[in-house]
N, C-alpha and C positions, 0 to 999 in steps of 0.2 A: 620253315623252322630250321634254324642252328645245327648242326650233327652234333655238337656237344651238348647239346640242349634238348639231344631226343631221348626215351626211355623206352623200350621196347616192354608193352603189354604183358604182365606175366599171367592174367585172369581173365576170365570171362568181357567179349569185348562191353555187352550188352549192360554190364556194370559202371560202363563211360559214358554213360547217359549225356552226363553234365559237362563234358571235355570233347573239347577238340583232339581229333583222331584223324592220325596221319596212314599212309603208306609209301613205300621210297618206291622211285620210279628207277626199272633195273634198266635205264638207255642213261639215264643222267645221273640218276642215286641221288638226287633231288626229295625231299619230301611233301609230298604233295596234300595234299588233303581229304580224309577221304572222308568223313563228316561232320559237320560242325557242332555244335557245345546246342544239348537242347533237343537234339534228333534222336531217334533208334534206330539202333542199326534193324533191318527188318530180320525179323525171327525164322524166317522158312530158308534165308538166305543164308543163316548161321548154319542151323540143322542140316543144310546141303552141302556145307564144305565151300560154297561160293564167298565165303571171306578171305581177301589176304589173310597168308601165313604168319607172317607179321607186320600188325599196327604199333603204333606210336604213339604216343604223346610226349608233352612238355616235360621237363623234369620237374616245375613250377606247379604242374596239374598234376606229377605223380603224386609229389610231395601233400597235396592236397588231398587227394585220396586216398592214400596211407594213411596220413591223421584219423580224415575224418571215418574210415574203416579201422584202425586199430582203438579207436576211442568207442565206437558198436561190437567190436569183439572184448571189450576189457569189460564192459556193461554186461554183454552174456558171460561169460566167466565167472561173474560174480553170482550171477543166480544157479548155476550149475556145478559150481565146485564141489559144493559138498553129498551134489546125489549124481552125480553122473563124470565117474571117473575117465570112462573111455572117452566118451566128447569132451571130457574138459581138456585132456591129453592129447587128442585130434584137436582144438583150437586153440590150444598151444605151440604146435605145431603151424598151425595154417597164419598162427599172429609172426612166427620169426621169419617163416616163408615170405610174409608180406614184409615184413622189415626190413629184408635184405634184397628187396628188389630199389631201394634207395640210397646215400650214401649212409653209410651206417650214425656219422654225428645226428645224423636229423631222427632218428628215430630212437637215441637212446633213452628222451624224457618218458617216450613211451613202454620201452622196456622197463623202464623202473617203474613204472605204475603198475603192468603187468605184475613184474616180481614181489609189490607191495600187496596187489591181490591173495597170491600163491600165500606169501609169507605169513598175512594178518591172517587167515583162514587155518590153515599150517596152525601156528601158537593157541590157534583157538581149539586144535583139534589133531592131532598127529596122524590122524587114519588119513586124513586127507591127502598127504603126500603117501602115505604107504600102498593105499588102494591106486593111483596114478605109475606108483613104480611097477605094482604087480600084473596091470595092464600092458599085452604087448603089443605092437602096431606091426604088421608084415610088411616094413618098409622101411630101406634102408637109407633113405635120405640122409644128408649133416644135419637136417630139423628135428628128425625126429629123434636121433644121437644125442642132441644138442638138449634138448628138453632134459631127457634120460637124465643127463648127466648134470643138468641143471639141481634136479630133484634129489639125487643124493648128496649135490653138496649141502643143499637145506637140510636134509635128515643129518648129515655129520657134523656142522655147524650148530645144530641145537643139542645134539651130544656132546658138544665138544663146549658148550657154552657159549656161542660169541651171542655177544650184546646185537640188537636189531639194525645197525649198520652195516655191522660185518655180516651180520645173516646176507641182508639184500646183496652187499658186495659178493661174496660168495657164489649167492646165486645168478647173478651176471656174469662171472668170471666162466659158469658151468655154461650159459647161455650161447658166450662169445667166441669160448675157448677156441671153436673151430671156423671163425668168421672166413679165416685164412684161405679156406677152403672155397671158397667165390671164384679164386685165382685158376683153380685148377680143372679141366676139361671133366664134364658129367664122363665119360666114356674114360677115365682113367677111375673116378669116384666109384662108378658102379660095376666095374669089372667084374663079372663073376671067375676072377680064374686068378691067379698068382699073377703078380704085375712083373713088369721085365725091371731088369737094375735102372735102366732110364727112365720108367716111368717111375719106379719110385723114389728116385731123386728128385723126381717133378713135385712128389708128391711131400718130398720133405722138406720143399719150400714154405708150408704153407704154415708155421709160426711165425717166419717173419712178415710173410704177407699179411696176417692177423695184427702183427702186432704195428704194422704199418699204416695200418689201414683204423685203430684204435688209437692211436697219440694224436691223429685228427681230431679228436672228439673228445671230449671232454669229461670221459669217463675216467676211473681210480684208475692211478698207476699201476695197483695190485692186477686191476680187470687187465690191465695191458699186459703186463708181462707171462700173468697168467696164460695169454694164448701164447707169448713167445716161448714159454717154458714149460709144458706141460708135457713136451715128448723129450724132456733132459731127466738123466739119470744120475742117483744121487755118486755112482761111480764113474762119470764123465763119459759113460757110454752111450749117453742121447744126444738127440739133435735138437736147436740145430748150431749149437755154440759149445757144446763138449761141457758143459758148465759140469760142478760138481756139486755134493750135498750144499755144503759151507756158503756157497753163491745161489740158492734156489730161495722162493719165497718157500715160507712154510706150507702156504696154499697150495705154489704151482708142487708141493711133493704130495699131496692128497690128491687135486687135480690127476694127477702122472698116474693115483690107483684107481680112481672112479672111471678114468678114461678108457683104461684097461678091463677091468671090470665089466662097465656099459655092451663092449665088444665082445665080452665073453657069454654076457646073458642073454643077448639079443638076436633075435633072428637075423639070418640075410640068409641069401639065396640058396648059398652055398656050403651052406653049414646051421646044424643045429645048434639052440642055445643049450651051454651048460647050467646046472644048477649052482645057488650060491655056496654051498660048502666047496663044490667042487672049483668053480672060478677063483675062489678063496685060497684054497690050497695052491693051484697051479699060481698065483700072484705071488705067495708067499716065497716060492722058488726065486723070485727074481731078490726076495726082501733078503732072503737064508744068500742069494748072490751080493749084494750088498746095491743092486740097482735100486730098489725101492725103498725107503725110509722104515724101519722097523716100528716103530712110536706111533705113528703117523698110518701104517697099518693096521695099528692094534685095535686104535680110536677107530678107523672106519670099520674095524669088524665085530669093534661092540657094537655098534650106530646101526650097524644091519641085524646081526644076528644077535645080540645081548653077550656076546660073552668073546676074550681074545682068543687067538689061536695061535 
């Protein structure tokens, strides 16, 4: 098999039933074959730790399995939306997880199915998205951020009125915001500790990696720039183009408070989440500094809490 041609297993091997499965040979780095399309791998052999660390396949047969598994995860979602908040949120999670183990263009017909799910369910019924926000997940992945912040742009996009294009867009934009994030090493992502000036220059590469890695694809130009802009400030003190209000989408300036937000409410290792009034308040410090869009926070804290501050 090709080295550009291989994809390294993110799941269960025992789920490549139907694919050819590789392992690279560490005298030639060669990939070799370790069983054909049609076999199991044997189960006692799994449970023992006696599999290669890492198997392979085609990027032809990834492609192939991501489909044909984001098309059985969009199927479950639909029957669990509206009574099972936590799983629906756990396999939301586990559909971007799967997404992003591909070039992101191949998967975004799938996202937007997904997000037409979310969305038609959503207008049918608002608890839907509120009971999934007030759900928390003890995990700090970009997936399950990603979701998070997905879900409030649908809550502030129907406050705010936009018509069901701009919903779906919206909600991609929350999805992808952080695609960028691929780019940069899991051991800088999950630090539990204050990152060094190096690494977080590493880490403030990652709107243009997003937004490089999205002009491939075929998705809104809004969805694009939205990851490249979503850490600019409307006082030119963000990154990663110094941009100011006057030059920001109106999105990527909502983006810039939900992102913020998301990080405030949510667990990680190393810190408890605040509550919304209080996330609120502390946001509005940057808004009373002129970083955050004042209009633009008013709308996202009727959209939460019913009323501006």
């Amino acid at each position: 098999m090709d080295r550009t041609r291989a994809v390294e297993i993110t799941t269960n091997v025992e789920r490549y039933r139907n694919y050819d499965v590789y392992y690279q040979d560490p005298t030639s780095e060669r990939f070799v074959l370790y069983k054909p399309r049609g076999v199991d791998v044997d189960k006692i052999r799994v449970k023992m730790g006696m599999v290669p660390k890492r198997l392979y396949v085609s990027l032809n047969d990834q492609l192939d399995f991501v489909s044909s598994r984001h098309q059985e995860y969009n199927k479950r979602l639909k029957t669990i939306l509206k009574t099972e908040p936590l799983q629906s949120k756990q396999l939301l999670t586990r559909i971007l997880d799967l997404a992003v183990s591909v070039p992101v263009g191949e998967v975004v017909p799938h996202m937007r199915a997904t997000v037409d799910i979310v969305l038609r369910e959503y207008l049918a019924d608002e608890a839907v998205v509120k009971r999934m926000v007030e759900v928390t997940l003890k995990d700090t992945s970009t997936s399950v951020h990603s979701v998070n912040v997905m879900l409030h742009c649908l809550a502030f996009s129907r406050q705010a009125g936009y018509g069901y294009d701009d919903l779906k867009s919206f909600g991609l934009m929350g999805l992808f915001h952080d695609i960028g994030k691929l780019e940069i090493p899991d051991s800088i992502l999950k630090a539990p500790r204050k990152l060094t000036a190096d690494e977080f220059d590493l880490i403030k590469t990652h709107p243009n990696h997003g937004y490089n890695m999205l002009v491939q694809t075929r998705v809104e130009k809004r969805v694009r720039l939205g990851a490249l802009q979503h850490h600019e400030r409307c006082d030119g003190s963000g990154y990663p183009k110094h941009l100011e209000g006057r030059d920001l989408l109106p999105e990527s300036k909502v983006l810039a408070i939900i992102d913020v937000y998301e990080a405030l409410t949510n667990w990680r290792p190393y810190k408890d989440p605040v509550g919304s009034f209080n996330a609120l308040s502390i946001i509005k410090e940057d808004v009373v500094k002129g970083r955050l869009d004042n209009e633009m926070f008013q709308d996202f804290a009727v959209a939460l809490v019913g009323t501006k501050l």
